[in-house]
N, C-alpha and C positions, 0 to 999 in steps of 0.2 A: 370612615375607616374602609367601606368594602369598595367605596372610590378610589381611594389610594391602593388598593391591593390589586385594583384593575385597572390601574394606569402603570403598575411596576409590572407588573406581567406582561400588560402592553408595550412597554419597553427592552423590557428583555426577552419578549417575542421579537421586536422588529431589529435586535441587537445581534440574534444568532448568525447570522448570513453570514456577520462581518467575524465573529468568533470561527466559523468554520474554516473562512478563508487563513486566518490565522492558525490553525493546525496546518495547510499545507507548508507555510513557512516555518514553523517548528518541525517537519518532519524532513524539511528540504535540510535545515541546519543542524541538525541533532537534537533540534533542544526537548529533551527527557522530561526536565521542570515543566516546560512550555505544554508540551500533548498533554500530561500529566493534568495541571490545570484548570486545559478546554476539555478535555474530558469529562473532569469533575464536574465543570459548570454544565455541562450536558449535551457538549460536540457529539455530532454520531462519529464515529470511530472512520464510518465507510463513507462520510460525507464525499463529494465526488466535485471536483472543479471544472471549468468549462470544457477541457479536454478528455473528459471521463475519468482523469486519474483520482485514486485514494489517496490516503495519506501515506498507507504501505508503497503505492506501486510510484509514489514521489520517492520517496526513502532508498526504494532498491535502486531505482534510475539516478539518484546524489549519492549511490554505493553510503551512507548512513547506514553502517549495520545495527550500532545501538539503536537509535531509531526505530529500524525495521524489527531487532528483535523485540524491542518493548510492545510494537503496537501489534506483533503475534502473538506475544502472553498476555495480550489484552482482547484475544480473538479476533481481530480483521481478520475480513474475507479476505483469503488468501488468493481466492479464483474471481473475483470482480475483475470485468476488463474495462477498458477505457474505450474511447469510443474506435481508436484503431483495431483495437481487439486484443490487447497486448495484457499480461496478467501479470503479474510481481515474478512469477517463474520466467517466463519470458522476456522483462527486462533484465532479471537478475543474469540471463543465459546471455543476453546483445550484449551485455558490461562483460560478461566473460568473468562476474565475481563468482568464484567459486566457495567461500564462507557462506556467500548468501543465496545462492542455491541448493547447497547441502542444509540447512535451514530451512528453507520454503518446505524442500520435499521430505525433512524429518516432522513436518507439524502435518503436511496432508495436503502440499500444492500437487494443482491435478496437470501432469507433464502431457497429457492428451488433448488439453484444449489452445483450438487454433485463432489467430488473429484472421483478421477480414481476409489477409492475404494467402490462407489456409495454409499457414505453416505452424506449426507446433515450438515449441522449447527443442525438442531434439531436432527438427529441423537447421533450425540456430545455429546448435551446438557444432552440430556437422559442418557448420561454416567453420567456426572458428577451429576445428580440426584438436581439440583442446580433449586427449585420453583422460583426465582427471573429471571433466563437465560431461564428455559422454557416458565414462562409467555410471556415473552417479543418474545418472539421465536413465537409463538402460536398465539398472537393478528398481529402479519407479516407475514401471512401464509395465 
């Protein structure tokens, strides 16, 4: 018996990788059932793919707002960056989604922190010239 109980464990230890990687694709597609799940079965939430992204900062970058909102009321780290330096706020700012901005910075995305390139989310913003994405930027600062 405690053989078998340590060869399932061993299997569902060397099984996780492949479960994580599958959260990126449920959060790239929407799929709610799908995170939901690998969640349950024991994905970390912040798991992190070759590029540094989460499964949020996948979600914000495929404009997935269900996605993106589920895996906020499931506490993702909202401020993890990828390896460019880029945070959920600061794709949400490149896509110019403004749903999913007002979002980030209503749960507590931090609009201060800069990519490699030391630009911020309002750095961004000021590209895209976008009064609605500044405001909001501006009153979180």
């Amino acid at each position: 018996m405690k053989k078998k109980v340590i060869l399932l464990g061993l299997s569902l230890f060397l099984s996780l990788p492949i479960f994580a990687q599958n959260i990126f694709k449920a959060a790239q597609s929407n799929d709610i059932t799908g995170i939901k799940f690998l969640l349950n079965y024991g994905v970390n939430i912040n798991a992190r793919d070759v590029k540094g992204n989460t499964p949020l900062i996948i979600a914000v970058k495929e404009n997935q707002q269900r996605a993106a909102d589920f895996l906020i009321e499931k506490d993702a780290d909202l401020n993890l960056q990828d390896n460019e330096g880029n945070t959920a706020l600061i794709a949400a700012v490149s896509a110019g989604n403004a749903p999913l901005i007002k979002t980030l910075i209503q749960h507590g995305a931090d609009a201060k922190i800069e990519d490699k390139k030391h630009k911020s989310a309002a750095d961004y913003a000021k590209r895209l010239n976008d009064p609605t994405i500044l405001s909001m930027l501006s009153a979180s600062l």
